[in-house]
C-alpha positions in Angstrom: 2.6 -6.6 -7.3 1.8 -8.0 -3.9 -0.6 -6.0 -1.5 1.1 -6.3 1.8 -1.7 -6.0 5.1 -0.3 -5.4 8.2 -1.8 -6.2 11.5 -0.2 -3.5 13.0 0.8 -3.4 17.1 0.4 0.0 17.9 -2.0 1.5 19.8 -3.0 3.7 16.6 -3.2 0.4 14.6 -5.2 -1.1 17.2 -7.8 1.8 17.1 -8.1 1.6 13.4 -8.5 -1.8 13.1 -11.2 -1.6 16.0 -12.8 1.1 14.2 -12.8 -0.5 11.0 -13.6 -3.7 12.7 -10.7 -5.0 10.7 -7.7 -7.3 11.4 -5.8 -4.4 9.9 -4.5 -1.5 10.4 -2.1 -1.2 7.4 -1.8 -1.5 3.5 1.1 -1.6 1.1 2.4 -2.7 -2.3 4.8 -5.0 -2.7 7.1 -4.9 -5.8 9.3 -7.8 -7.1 12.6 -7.4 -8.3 12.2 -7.3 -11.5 9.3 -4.5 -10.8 11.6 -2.8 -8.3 13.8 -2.3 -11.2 11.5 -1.3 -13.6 10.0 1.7 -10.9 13.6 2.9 -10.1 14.3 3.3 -13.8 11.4 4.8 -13.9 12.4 7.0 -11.0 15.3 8.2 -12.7 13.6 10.1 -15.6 12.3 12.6 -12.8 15.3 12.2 -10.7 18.4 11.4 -12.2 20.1 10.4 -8.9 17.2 8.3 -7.7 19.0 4.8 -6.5 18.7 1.5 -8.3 16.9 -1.1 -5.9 17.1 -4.7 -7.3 15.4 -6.7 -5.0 11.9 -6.6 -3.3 11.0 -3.3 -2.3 7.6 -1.6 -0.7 5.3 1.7 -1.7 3.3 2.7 1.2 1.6 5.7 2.2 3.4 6.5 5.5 2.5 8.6 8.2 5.9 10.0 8.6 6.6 10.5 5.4 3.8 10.8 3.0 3.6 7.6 -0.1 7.3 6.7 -0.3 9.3 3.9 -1.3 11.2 1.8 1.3 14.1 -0.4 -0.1 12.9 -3.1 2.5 9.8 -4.2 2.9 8.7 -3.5 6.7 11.5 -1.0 6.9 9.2 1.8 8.6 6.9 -1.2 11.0 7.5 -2.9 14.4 9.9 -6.3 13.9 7.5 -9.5 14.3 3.9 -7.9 12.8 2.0 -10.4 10.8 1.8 -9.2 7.6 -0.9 -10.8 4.8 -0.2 -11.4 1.4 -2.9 -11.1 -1.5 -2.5 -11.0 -4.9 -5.0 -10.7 -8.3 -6.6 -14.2 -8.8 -6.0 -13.4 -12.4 -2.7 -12.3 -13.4 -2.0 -9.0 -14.4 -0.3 -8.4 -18.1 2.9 -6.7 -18.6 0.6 -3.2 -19.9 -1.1 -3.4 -16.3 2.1 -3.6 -14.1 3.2 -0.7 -16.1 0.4 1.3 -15.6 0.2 0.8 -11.7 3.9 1.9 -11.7 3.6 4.9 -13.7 0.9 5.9 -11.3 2.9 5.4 -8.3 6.4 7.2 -9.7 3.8 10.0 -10.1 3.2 9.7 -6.3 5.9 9.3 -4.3 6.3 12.8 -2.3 3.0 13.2 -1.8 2.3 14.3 1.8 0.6 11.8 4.1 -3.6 12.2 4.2 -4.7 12.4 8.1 -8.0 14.7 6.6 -8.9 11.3 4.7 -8.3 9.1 6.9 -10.4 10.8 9.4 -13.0 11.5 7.5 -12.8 8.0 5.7 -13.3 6.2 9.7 -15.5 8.8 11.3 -17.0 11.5 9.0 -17.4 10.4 5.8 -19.6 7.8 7.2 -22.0 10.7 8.3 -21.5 14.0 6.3 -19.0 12.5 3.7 -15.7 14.3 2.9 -13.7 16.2 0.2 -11.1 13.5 -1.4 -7.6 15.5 -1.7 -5.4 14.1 -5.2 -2.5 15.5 -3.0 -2.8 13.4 -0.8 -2.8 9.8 0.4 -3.7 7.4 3.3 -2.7 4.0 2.4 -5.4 2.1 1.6 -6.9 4.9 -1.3 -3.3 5.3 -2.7 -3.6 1.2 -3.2 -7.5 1.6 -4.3 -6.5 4.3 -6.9 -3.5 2.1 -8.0 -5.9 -0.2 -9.3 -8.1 1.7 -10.7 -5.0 3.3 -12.9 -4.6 -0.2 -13.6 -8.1 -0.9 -14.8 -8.0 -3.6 -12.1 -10.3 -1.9 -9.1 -10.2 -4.3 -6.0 -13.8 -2.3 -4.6 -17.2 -0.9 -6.2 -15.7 1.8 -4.0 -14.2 5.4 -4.3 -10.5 5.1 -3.7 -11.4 7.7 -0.7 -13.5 5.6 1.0 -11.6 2.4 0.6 -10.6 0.9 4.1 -7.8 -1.8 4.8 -10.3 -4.9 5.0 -11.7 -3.7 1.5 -8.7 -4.7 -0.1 -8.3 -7.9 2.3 -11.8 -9.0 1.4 -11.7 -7.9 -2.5 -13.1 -10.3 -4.4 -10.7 -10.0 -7.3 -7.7 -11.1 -4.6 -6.8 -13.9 -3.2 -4.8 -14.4 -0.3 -1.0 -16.0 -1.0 0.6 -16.4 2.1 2.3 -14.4 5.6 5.1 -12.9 6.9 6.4 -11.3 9.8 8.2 -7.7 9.8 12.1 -9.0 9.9 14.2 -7.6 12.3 16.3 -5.0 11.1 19.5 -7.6 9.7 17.4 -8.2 7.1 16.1 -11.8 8.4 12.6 -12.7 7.2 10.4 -15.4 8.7 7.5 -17.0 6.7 4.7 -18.0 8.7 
């Protein structure tokens, strides 16, 4: 599992990341192959007809379309945005990886949290806010992923976690950037 940061181009992602004073805006997962495989079998318990992916795929917490998962990374982001890599310094054991995807099959559908994330950048800071299970913004799905995982990435709640908490965690380290390929599929390493 890969956390994927995006420095996102839109104005939106230039208003978190200002607010946040963050370079970004964004936050996914990343699943190899052999873990894209593993979630759509997975999958397929719940929903017999769920598709078998076999290469890199994403989970992300989407505005337009609640935590869902994209059979391209990048799929749902501008073509050319810089996107950061990080993974655990230490790696995570077979019972881990298993227990962040079980967490995430029991996830996808889950409707999109624009209470959270307003309260996480403006009024949580002041009055703090109610955290909603039903929901998810996509920096606390990621937080609460880990924490499923016994791995946290923050000595924060998953609720309050922001994009440059999981960029500055100090149980990640940083492993490399891409850019959003075009829509033929073509990915550039920077």
């Amino acid at each position: 599992m890969i956390f994927a940061g995006y420095r996102g181009t839109s104005f939106i992602s230039k208003l978190i990341e200002w607010r946040t004073w963050s370079n970004y805006s964004h936050f996914s997962v990343l699943l190899s192959p052999a873990e894209t495989i593993r979630f759509c079998e997975m999958m397929r318990k719940l929903h017999p007809d769920y598709p078998q992916y076999e290469e890199e795929s994403e989970i992300e917490s989407w505005q337009d379309g609640g935590v869902v998962h994209n059979k391209h990374w990048g799929s749902r982001h501008t073509p050319g945005t810089k996107v950061d890599l990080f993974e655990y310094k230490h790696k995570l054991s077979d019972s881990e990886v298993t227990k962040g995807l079980e967490f995430l099959v029991k996830q996808i559908g889950k409707k999109y949290d624009y209470a959270g994330v307003v309260g996480c950048l403006w009024i949580a800071r002041l009055f703090g806010t109610i955290h909603n299970r039903l929901k998810w913004f996509c920096s606390e799905l990621l937080a609460e992923m880990a924490i499923a995982m016994l791995r946290a990435i923050s000595g924060k709640k998953s609720w309050k976690t922001l994009p440059e908490d999981i960029a500055t965690s100090v149980v990640l380290k940083y492993c490399g950037s891409r850019k959003v390929p075009n829509h033929d599929g073509a990915v550039s390493i920077v």
